[in-house]
N, C-alpha and C positions, 0 to 999 in steps of 0.2 A: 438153564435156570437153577441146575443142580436139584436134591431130592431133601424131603425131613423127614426125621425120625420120631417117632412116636413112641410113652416106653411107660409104663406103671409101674408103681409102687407101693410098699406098705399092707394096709389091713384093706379089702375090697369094700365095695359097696354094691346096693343093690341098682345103682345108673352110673358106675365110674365106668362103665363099655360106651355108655351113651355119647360122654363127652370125645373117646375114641373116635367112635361113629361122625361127631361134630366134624371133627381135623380131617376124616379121609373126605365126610360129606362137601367140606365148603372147596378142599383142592379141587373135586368134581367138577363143580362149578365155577370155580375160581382158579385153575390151576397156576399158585404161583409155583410151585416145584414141580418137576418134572416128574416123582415118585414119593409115597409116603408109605416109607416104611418101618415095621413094628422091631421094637424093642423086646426079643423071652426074654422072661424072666427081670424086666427093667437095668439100672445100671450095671448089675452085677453080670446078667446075660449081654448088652451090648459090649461090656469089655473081651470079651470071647467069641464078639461078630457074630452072633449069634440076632438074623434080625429076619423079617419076612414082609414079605411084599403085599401092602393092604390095596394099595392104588387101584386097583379096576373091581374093587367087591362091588356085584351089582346092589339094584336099590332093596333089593327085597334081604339081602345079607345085610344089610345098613339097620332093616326095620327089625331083621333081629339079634343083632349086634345090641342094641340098643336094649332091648328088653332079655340079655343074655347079663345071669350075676355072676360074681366072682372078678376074678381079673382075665381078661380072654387072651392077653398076650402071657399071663402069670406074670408073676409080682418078687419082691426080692426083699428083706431088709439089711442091703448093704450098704454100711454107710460109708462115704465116697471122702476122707478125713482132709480137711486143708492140713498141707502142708505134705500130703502121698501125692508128690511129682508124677512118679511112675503113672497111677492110676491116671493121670489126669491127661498125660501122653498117652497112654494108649487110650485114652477116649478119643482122642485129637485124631489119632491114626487110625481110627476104627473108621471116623464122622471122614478122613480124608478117602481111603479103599472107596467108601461108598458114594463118596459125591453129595456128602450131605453135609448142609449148610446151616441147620437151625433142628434145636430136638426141643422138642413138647417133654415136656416132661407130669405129670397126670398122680398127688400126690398128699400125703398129708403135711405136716410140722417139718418133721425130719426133710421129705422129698423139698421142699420149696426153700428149706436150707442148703440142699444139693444144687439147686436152680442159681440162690445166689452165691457158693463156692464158685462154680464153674464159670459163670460169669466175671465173678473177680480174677478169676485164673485167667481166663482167656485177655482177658484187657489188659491184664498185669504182663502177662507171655507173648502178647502181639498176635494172638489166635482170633484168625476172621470166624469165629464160630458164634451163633446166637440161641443162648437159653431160656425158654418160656417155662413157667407153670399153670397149672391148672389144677386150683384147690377137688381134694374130697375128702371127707371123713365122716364118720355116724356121731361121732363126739361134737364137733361143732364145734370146735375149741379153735380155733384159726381167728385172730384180727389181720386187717379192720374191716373183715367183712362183714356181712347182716348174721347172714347163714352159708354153710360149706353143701354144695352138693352131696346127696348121699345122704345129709342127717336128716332131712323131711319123709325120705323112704322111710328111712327104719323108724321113726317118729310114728308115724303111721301104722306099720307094723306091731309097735310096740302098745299105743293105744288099741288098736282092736285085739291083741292078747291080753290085756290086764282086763279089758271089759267082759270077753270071755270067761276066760280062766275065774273072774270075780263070780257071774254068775254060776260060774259048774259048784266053785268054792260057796257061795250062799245056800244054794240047795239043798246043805247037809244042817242037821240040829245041834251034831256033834261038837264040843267044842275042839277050836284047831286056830292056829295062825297059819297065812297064807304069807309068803314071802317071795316076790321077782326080783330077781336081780337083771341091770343094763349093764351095758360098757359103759366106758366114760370112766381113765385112769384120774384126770385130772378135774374134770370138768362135769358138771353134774346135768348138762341138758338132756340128755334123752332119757336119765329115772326121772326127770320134773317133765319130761313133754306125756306121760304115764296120766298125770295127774286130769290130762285134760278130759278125759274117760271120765270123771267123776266118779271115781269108784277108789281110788286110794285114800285111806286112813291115815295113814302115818310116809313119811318123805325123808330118807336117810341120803342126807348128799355129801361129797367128798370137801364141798365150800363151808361146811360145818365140821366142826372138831366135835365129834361124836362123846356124847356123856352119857353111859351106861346107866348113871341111876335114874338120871332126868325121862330117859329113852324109856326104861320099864315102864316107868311111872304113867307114860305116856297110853302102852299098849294095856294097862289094867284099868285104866280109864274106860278105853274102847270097851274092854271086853266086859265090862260093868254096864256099859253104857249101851253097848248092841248084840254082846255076847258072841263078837265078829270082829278082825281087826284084817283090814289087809294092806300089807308093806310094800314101799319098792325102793330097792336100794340100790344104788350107787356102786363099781366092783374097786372103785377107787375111794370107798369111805373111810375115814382114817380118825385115831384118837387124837388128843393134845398133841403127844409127840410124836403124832409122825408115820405110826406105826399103824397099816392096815387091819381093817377086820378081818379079811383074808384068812381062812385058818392056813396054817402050816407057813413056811416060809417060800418066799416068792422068787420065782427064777427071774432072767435078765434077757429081755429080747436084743438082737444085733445094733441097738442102739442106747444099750443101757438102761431101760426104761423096766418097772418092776412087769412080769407078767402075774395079772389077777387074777382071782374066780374064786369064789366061796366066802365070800361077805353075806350073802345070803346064808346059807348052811350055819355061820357064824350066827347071824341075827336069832336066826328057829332056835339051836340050841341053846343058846343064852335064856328066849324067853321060858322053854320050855325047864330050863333049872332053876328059873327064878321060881317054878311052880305055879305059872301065872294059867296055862295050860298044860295038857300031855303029850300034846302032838302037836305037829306043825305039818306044813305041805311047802315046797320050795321049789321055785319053776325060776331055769336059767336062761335069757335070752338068745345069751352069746352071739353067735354067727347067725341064730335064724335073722338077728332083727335086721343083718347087715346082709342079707342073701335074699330074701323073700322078694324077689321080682316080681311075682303075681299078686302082691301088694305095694306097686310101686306108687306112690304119690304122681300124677301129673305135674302138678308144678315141677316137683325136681325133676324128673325124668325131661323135663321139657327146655329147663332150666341147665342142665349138666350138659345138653344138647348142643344149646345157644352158647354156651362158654367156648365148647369147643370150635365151635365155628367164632368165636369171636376171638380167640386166642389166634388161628391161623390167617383171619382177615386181618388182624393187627401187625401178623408177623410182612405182611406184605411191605410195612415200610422198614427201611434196612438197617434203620437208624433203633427199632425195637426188638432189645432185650436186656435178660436181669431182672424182667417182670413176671409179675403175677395177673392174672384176670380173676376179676370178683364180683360179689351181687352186692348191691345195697337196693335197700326202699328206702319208698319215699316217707312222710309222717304217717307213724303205724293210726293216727285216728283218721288217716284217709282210706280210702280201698286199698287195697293189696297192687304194688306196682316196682317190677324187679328194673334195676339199672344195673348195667353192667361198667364196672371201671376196670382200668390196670394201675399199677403199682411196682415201687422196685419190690425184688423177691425178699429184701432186708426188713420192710416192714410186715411180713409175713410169717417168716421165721424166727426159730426160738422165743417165740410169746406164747401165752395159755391165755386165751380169753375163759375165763368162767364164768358160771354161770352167775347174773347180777346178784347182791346180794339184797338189796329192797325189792325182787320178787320173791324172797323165801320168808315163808310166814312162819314164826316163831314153835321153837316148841317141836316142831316136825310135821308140823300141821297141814305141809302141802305148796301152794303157790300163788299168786296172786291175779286177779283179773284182768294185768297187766299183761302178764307172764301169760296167761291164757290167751286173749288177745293175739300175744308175738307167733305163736304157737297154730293156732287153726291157720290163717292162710294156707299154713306149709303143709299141709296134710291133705289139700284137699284135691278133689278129682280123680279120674283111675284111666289111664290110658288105655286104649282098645289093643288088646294082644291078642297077637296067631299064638293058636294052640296048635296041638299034634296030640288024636289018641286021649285026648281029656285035657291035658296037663300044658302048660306053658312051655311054647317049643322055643329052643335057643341054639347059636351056633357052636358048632363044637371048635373048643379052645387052642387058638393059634398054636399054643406054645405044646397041644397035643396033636399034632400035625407030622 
């Protein structure tokens, strides 16, 4: 039957192990390959054979695979360029050594652009090899699908910190602005999924060309009006031209992409020279909102689950790859109800879905009822976790092995 490879990518999430879990769970069941093995480190680690053997983890490694964050095989941002022969051979020769037929591939933007490179390579080169993806991201920035596995975790995450942090922040007389910052380079959903906590004031998103006078104007309103403002912004907010909040200048991750952080820090000091206030308070999400396993959404975790068992159930006919597997619902005024489809990997890559712009209420004012609506489903329910000792136990990471 020959064996598949499995291999991550990118920035983790807090269920991208689950969908792993999916690919080893359904061969269990379903064994169309003979062996499912893991990818360190993703593309970059399989051109070095560098792979490990998930096929016999029993079921109780499965159940913590699944609630284990980060990347468990490790992650890479190597980008894999059309038109490097070389790399594309030695992938060929890696996937031949091993007897492997079909790689999973488990990724954001970039990885599902890797998905359709390799596929066009192998068709174009007469390579019997078949490539899958399997969307994740916290940003949510992936078409045409509903939502990407991974953003409803931190979604989640990210609403029961601003509600927190809101109340610790209310309890003082003191005047102060309070400012969180998300991820989300391009795309503003997870500072707007903030909003549904009902406790954000003001809403800085990267889908708005950010106007500094308009913007003060904004928070001496608040602080007139409750003698309290509290912000969440966007680490991809940006002015007219172009140019981020960001203080300082921004380096370049391995696929050319700016790396963020400190649009927040930006926002505080700005209002605080405007003399609108004297202080400010500035809480950074970062990694926690993409790590917090022990706030994992059920849907997604359930949901990242199913993809992967449906990506390896689909791989069963031979005639599929170059695809992607995705979620859609059905009419958001009906109950909440995921569909699963696939897709060539061409309509998946190099697009930025943002966030719509008729759920952003003017002004900075926050988000729409609409926008709220899309928003809870994804949040909801908490999966039953094995602990260990108090805390959320997990498996210890393939690629520290």
């Amino acid at each position: 039957m020959g064996n598949c490879l499995v291999a991550q990518s990118g920035g983790p999430t807090a269920v991208i192990n689950a969908s792993l879990a999916g690919v080893i769970r359904a061969n269990q069941l379903n064994p169309v390959y003979d062996r499912v093995l893991g990818g360190i480190h993703g593309i970059e680690g399989v051109l070095k054979n560098r792979l490990y053997d998930l096929t016999d983890l029993t079921g109780h490694d499965i159940d913590l695979l699944k609630q284990t964050p980060s990347s468990a095989l490790g992650t890479c941002r190597y980008k894999l360029k059309r038109g490097n022969n070389a790399d594309y051979q030695r992938l060929v020769e890696v996937m031949d050594t091993n007897d492997i037929d079909t790689l999973f591939y488990i990724g954001g933007n970039d990885s599902m652009d890797t998905v359709d490179a390799l596929s066009e390579w192998a068709q174009t080169h007469g390579a019997s090899k078949r490539f899958i993806g399997i969307p994740k991201t916290v940003d949510n920035d992936l078409v045409p699908v509903d939502h990407c596995p991974g953003f409803p975790s931190a979604a989640k995450v990210a609403c029961a910190i601003t509600h927190a942090t809101y109340l610790d922040y209310a309890a003082y007389t003191r005047p102060e602005v309070f400012v969180l910052e998300t991820m989300g380079r391009d795309a503003g959903w997870l500072a707007a999924s903030c909003c549904v906590s009902g406790n954000v004031d003001l809403l800085v998103l990267p889908e708005v060309d950010f106007n500094k006078e308009a913007f003060l104007s904004e928070v001496k309103k608040k602080f007139d009006e409750k003698n309290e403002c509290y912000i969440v912004v966007s680490e991809g907010a940006h002015f007219a031209d172009g140019s981020y909040l960001s203080a300082g200048d921004s380096s370049h991750d391995g696929f050319a992409h700016a790396v963020l952080g400190g649009a927040a820090l930006t926002l505080k000091q700005m209002i605080v020279d405007a003399g609108i206030v004297p202080r400010g308070v500035v809480q950074d999400l970062s990694r926690a909102a993409r790590s917090s396993n022990f706030a994992q959404s059920l849907v997604d975790v359930t949901e990242a689950y199913e993809l992967g068992m449906s990506a390896h159930m689909r791989s069963a006919n031979p005639a599929f790859t170059g695809h992607v597997v995705g979620i859609r619902r059905e009419d958001t005024r009906r109950p909440y109800n995921a569909k699963f489809f696939a897709g060539p990997a061409s309509d998946f890559a190099n697009y930025v879905k943002q966030f719509p712009a008729e759920w952003i209420l003017p002004n900075y004012q926050g988000i729409t009822p609409e926008a709220v609506a899309y928003f809870k489903p994804l949040i909801e329910g908490e999966p039953k976790l094995i602990t260990e000792g108090g805390i959320v136990a997990t498996l210890q990471p393939f690629n520290k092995r």
